[in-house]
C-alpha positions as CSV (number, residue, x, y, z in Angstrom):
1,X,-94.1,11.5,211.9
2,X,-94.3,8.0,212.3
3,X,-91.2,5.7,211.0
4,X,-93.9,4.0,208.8
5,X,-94.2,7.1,207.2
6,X,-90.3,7.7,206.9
7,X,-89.6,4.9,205.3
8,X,-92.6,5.5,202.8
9,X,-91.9,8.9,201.9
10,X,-87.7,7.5,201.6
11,X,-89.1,4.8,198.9
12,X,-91.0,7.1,197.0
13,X,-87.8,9.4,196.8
14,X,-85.8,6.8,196.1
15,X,-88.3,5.5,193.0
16,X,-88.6,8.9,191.6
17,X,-84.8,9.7,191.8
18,X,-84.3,6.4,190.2
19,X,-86.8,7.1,187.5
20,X,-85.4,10.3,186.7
21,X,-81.9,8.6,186.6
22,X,-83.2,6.3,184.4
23,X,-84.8,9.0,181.9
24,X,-82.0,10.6,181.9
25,X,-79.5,8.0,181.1
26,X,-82.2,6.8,178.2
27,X,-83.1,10.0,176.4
28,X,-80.9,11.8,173.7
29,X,-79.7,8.0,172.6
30,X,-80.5,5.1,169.8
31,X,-79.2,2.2,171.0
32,X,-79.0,-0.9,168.6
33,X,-77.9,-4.6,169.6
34,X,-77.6,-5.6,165.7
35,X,-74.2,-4.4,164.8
36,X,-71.0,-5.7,163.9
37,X,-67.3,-4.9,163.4
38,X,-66.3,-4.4,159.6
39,X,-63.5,-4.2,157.8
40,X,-62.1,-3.7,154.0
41,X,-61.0,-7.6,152.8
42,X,-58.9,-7.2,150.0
43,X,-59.0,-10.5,147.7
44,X,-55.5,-10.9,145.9
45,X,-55.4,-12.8,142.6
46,X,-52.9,-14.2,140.0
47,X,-52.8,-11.5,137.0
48,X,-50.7,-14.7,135.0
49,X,-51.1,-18.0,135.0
50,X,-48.1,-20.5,135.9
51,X,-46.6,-23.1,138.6
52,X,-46.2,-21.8,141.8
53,X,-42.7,-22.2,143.4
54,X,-43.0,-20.3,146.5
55,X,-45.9,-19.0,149.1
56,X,-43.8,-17.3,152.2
57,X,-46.4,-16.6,154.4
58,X,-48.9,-18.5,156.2
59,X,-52.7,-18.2,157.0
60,X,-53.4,-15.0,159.5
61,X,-49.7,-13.6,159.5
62,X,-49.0,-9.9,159.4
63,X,-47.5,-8.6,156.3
64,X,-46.1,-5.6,155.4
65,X,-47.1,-3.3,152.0
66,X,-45.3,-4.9,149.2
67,X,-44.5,-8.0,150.5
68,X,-44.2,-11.3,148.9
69,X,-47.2,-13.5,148.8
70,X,-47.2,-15.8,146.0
71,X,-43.8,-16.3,143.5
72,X,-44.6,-18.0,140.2
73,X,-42.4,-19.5,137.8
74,X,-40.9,-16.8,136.0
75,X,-38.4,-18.6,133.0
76,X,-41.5,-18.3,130.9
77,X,-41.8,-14.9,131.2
78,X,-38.1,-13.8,131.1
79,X,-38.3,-16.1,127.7
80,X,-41.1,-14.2,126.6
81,X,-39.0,-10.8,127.4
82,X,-36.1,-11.9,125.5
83,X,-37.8,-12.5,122.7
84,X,-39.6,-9.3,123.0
85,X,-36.5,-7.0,123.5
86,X,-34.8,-9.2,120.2
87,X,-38.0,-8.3,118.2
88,X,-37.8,-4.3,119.4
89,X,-34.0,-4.4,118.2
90,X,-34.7,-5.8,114.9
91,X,-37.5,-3.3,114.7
92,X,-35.3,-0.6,115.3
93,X,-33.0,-1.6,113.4
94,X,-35.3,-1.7,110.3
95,X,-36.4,1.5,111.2
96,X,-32.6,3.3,111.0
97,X,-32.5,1.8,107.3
98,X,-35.8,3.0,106.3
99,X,-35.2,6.4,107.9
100,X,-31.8,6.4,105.6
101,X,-33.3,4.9,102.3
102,X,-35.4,7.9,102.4
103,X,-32.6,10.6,101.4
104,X,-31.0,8.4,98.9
105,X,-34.3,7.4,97.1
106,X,-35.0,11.4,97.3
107,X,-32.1,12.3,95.5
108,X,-31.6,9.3,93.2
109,X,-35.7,9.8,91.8
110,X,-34.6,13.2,91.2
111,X,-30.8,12.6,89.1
112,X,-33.0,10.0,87.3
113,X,-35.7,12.2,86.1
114,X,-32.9,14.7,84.7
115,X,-30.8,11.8,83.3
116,X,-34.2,10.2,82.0
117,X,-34.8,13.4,80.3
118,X,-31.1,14.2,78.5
119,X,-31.3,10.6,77.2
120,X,-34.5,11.4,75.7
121,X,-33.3,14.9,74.5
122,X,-30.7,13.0,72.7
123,X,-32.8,10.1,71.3
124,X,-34.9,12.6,69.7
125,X,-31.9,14.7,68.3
126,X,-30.7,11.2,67.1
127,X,-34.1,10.5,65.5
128,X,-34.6,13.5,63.5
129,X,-30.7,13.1,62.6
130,X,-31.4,9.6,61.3
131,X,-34.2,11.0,59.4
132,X,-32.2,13.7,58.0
133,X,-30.1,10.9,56.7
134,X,-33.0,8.9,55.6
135,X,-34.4,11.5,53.3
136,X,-30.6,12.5,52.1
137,X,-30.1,9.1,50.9
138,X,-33.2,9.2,49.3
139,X,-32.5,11.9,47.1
140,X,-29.1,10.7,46.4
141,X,-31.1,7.2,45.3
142,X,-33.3,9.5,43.0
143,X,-30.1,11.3,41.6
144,X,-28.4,8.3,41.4
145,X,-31.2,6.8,39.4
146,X,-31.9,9.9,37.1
147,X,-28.0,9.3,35.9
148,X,-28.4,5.8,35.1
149,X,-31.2,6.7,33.1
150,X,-29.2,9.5,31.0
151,X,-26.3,6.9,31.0
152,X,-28.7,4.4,29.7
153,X,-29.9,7.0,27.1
154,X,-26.1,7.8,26.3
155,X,-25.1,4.4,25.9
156,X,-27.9,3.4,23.7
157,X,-27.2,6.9,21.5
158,X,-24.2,5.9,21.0
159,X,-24.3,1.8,20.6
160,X,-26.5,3.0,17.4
161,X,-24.1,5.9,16.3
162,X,-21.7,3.0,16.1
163,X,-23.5,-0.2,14.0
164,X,-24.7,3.3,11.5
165,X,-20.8,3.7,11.5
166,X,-20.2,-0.3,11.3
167,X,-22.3,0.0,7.8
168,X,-20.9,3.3,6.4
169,X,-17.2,1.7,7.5
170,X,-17.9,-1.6,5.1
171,X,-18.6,0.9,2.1
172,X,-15.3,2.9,2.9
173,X,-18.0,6.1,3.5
174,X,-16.2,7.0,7.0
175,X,-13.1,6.2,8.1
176,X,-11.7,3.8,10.3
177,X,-10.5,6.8,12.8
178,X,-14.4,8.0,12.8
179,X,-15.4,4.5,13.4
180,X,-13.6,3.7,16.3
181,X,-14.1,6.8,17.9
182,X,-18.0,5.8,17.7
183,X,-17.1,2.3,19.5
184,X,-15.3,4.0,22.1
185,X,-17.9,6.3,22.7
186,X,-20.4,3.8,23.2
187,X,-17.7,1.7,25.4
188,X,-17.4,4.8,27.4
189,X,-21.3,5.4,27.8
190,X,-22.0,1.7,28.7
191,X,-19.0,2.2,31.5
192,X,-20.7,5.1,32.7
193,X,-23.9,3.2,32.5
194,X,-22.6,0.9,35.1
195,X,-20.8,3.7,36.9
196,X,-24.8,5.1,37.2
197,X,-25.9,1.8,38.5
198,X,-23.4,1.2,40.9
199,X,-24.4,4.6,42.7
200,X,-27.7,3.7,43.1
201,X,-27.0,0.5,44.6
202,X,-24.7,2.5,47.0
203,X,-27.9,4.7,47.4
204,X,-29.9,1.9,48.1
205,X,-27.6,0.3,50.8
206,X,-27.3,4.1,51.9
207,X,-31.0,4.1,53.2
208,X,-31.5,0.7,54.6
209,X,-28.5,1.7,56.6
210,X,-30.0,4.9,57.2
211,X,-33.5,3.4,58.5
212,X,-31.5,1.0,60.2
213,X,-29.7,4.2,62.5
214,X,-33.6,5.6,62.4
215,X,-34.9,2.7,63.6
216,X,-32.5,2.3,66.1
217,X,-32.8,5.6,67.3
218,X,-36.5,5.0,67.5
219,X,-35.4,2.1,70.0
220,X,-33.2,4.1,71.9
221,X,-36.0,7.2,72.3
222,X,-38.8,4.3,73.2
223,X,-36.6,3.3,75.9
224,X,-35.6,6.6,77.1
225,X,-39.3,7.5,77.4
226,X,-40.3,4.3,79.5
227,X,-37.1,5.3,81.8
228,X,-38.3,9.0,81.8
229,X,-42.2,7.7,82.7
230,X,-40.4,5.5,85.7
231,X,-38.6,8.4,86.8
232,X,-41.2,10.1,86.9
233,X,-42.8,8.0,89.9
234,X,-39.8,9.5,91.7
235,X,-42.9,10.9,94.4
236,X,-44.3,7.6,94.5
237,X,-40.9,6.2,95.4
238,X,-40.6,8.8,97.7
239,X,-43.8,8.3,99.3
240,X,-43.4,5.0,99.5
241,X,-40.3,5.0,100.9
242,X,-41.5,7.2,103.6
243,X,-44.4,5.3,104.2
244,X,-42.3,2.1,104.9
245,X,-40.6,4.6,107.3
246,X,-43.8,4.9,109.0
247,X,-44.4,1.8,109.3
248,X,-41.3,0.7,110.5
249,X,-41.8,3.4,113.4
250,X,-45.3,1.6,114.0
251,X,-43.8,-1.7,114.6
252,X,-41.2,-0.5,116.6
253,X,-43.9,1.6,119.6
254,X,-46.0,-2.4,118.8
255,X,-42.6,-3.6,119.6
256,X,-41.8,-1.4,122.6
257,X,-45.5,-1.8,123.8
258,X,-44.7,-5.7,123.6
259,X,-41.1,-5.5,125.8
260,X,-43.6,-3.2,128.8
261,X,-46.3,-6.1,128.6
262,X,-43.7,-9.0,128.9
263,X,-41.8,-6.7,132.1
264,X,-45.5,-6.6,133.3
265,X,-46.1,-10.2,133.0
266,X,-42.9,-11.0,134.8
267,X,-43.6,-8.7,137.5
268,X,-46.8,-9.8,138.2
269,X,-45.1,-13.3,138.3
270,X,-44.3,-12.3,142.0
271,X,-47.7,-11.6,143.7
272,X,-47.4,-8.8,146.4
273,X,-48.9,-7.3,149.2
274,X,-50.8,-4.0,148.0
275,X,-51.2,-3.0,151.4
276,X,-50.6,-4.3,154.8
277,X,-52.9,-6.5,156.8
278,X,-53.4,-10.3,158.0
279,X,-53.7,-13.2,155.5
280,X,-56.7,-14.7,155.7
281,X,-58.4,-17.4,153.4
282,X,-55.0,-18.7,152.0
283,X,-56.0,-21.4,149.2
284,X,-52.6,-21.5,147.7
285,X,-49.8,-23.9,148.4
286,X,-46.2,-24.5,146.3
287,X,-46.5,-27.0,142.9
288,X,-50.3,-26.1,142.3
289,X,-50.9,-24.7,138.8
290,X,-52.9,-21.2,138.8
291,X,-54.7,-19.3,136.2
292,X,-55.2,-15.8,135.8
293,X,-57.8,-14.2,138.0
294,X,-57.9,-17.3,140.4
295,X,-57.8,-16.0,144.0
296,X,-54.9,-17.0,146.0
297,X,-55.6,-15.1,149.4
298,X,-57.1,-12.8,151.0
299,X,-56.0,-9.4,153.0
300,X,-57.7,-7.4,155.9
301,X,-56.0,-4.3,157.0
302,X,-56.7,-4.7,160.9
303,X,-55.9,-0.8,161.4
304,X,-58.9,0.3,159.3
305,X,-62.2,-1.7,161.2
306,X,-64.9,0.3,161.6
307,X,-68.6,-0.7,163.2
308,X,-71.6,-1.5,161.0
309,X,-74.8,-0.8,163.3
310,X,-78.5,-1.7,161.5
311,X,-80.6,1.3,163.1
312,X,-84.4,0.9,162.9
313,X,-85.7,3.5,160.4
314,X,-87.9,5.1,164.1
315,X,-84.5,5.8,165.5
316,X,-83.0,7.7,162.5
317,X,-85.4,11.1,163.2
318,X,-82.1,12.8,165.7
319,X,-79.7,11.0,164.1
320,X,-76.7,13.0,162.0
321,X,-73.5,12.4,161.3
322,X,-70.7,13.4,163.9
323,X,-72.3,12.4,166.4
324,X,-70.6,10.9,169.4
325,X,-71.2,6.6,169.4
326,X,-69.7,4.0,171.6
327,X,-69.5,0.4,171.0
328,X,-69.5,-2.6,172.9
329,X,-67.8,-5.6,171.9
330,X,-69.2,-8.6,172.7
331,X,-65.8,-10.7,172.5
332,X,-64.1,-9.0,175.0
333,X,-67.0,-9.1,177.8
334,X,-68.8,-5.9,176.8
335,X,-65.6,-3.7,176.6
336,X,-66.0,-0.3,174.7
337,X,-64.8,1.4,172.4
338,X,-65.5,5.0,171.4
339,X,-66.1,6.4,167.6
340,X,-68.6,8.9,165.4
341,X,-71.3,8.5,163.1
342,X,-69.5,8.3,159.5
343,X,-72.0,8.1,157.0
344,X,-75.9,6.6,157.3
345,X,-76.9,4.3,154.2
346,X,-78.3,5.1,151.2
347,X,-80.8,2.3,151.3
348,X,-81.9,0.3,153.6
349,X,-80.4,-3.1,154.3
350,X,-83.1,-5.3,152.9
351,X,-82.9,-3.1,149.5
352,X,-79.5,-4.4,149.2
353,X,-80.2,-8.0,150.0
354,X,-79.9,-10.6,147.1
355,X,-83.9,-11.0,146.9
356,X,-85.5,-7.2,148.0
357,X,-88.7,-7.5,149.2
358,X,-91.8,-6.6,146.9
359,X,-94.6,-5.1,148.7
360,X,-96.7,-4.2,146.1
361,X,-98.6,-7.2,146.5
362,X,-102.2,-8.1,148.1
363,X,-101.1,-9.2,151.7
364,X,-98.9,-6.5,152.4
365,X,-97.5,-6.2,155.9
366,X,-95.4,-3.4,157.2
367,X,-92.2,-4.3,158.8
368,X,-90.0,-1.7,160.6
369,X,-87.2,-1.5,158.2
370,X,-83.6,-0.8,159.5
371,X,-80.7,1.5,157.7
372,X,-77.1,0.7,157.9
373,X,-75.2,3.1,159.8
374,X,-71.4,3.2,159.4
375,X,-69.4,4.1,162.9
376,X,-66.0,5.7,162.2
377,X,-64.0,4.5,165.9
378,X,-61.7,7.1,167.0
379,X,-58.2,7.1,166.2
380,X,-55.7,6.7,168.3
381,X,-57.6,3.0,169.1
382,X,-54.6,1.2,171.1
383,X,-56.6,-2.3,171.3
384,X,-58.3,-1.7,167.6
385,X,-56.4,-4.5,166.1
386,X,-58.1,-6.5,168.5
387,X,-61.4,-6.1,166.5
388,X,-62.1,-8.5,163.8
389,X,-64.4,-8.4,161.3
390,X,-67.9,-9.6,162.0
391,X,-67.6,-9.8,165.3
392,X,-70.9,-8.7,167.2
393,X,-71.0,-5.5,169.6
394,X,-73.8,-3.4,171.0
395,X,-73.6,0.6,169.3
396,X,-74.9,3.6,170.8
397,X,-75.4,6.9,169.3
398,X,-76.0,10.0,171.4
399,X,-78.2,12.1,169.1
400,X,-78.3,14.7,171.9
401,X,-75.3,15.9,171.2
402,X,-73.2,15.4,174.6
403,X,-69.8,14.5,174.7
């Protein structure tokens, strides 16, 4: 064999060992140039509005979880708390004089009903007392009137048995003895004439004082009825009086509600680091005047970066998640970094974009589309907080499944 021959039969070795190297290195992997390093950005904003008086930290500085970012004036707030605690005392205090007017109105709504009720009892036995008196009188009026009448009678009988006498005296027919025995008797019957009439003038005064004590008793059982009738709301009272109660107890949970809001608004008055990562995007400085939900600043947890890799939709047939995927960074001259397929999109990338495509129209042209792959890196990653966000790197995913 000729060395011509040799060294022909060494290239074509040489080629197809190459080739086979070169199969084997590019089989069982997707390889995609349009990725980058993402990360979650966490904007922070004012919850209350006020001056600002202190901002501690400084664009791209480390911070801890709970860490002051922003301070805002607080005197408002602790203002607005004072007033709020001042308002839940007198609340609460309303509330322990409600809660004791509700026994006492109880008990005094019942006492008055039976008070209410013996003063009408006793208005009523007054009335038909008075009227017992009323109708006596009367009938002491009529006896006192049927005497003057017989007196009357008497008196006349006997004013006449005495001028018949006066006559019979001047002819000596009866004697003087008879005669003035006939005047007296006539004397007598006028007194008792008068006597008559005097008694029924006592009758008289009798009854108008005897309508007077009906009349007033009248008054008195009137009154006694409109105090029985407002005794009787004693369960409106009562219901009243509890329902003041329960509104009392409302105001005082508004009240309590209003002392949590005004802690909340002074708490928030000091802005703080929800979780730790790097300031970024700082547009906040001491003396500017914020509003609620105006962004201050931004946070990026450097510990939690993971790579975004835009797959073409042919490379997604082998592709699951689990899989073994190592990334290049382009910052750091093509270093790598090792990690697994998290999670492929739901939707391709230009679905998500502010204007999607519409193909449905008359010069449609197909375009391979490409799906958003997430890229969990591996954890322990000792250089990871060396990746930032959006940087650009180079992601391979071995869909044959070797380690």
């Amino acid at each position: 064999m000729t060395t011509q021959v040799k060294v022909l039969l060494a290239v074509i070795v040489l080629a197809v060992t190459v080739t086979g190297v070169w199969i084997y290195a590019t089989t069982g992997r997707e390889v995609t140039d349009d990725a980058q390093v993402d990360a979650h950005i966490v904007p922070i904003a004012v919850r209350v509005g006020g001056t600002v008086v202190n901002v501690p930290v400084r664009d791209n500085q480390t911070v801890e979880a709970g860490a002051l970012l922003v301070a805002i004036d607080p005197r408002d707030y602790e203002i607005a708390l004072d007033k709020a605690k001042a308002e839940l005392a007198d609340a609460e205090a309303v509330v322990l004089t409600a809660a004791a007017d509700v026994p006492i109105t109880t008990t005094t709504s019942a006492s008055g009903v039976s008070t209410a009720q013996g003063v009408v009892q006793h208005a009523a036995a007054a009335i038909e007392e008075a009227t017992h008196g009323v109708e006596a009188a009367k009938a002491r009026l009529t006896t006192a009137e049927a005497r003057v009448r017989e007196a009357d009678a008497n008196a006349t009988r006997a004013t006449k048995d005495a001028e018949r006498l006066r006559g019979l005296l001047a002819k000596d027919e009866v004697s003087q003895q008879q005669f003035d025995a006939a005047v007296a008797a006539a004397d007598a019957s006028r007194a008792a004439a008068d006597s008559a009439r005097s008694q029924v003038t006592e009758a008289q005064l009798g009854i108008r004082g005897a309508e007077s004590r009906l009349a007033q008793a009248r008054a008195e059982a009137d009154q006694a009825g409109a105090q029985l009738r407002g005794a009787q709301t004693a369960p409106q009272q009562v219901a009243a009086t509890r329902a003041a109660l329960a509104a009392a107890t409302a105001r005082v949970q508004q009240m309590r509600a209003a002392v949590r809001q005004a802690e909340l608004n002074l708490e928030r008055a000091s802005v703080k680091a929800p979780i730790a990562g790097v300031v970024s995007r700082k547009t906040v400085e001491a003396g500017q005047v914020v509003q609620p939900g105006q962004p201050l600043l931004a946070l990026i947890p450097l510990e939690q970066v993971w790579v975004t890799a835009n797959f073409k939709e042919t490379q997604l047939r082998d592709m699951q998640q689990g899989q073994r995927a190592v990334v290049e960074v382009d910052a750091y001259g093509g270093r790598t970094f090792t990690g697994r397929v998290d999670s492929l999109a739901a939707a391709t990338g230009a679905r998500f974009s502010l204007i999607p495509p519409d193909n449905a129209t008359g010069n449609f042209v197909k375009v391979v589309q490409r799906v958003p792959v997430k890229i969990a890196l591996d954890a322990p990653q000792g250089d990871a907080p060396l990746l930032r966000p959006g940087l650009s790197v180079t992601a391979t995913v071995y869909t044959d499944g070797r380690p």
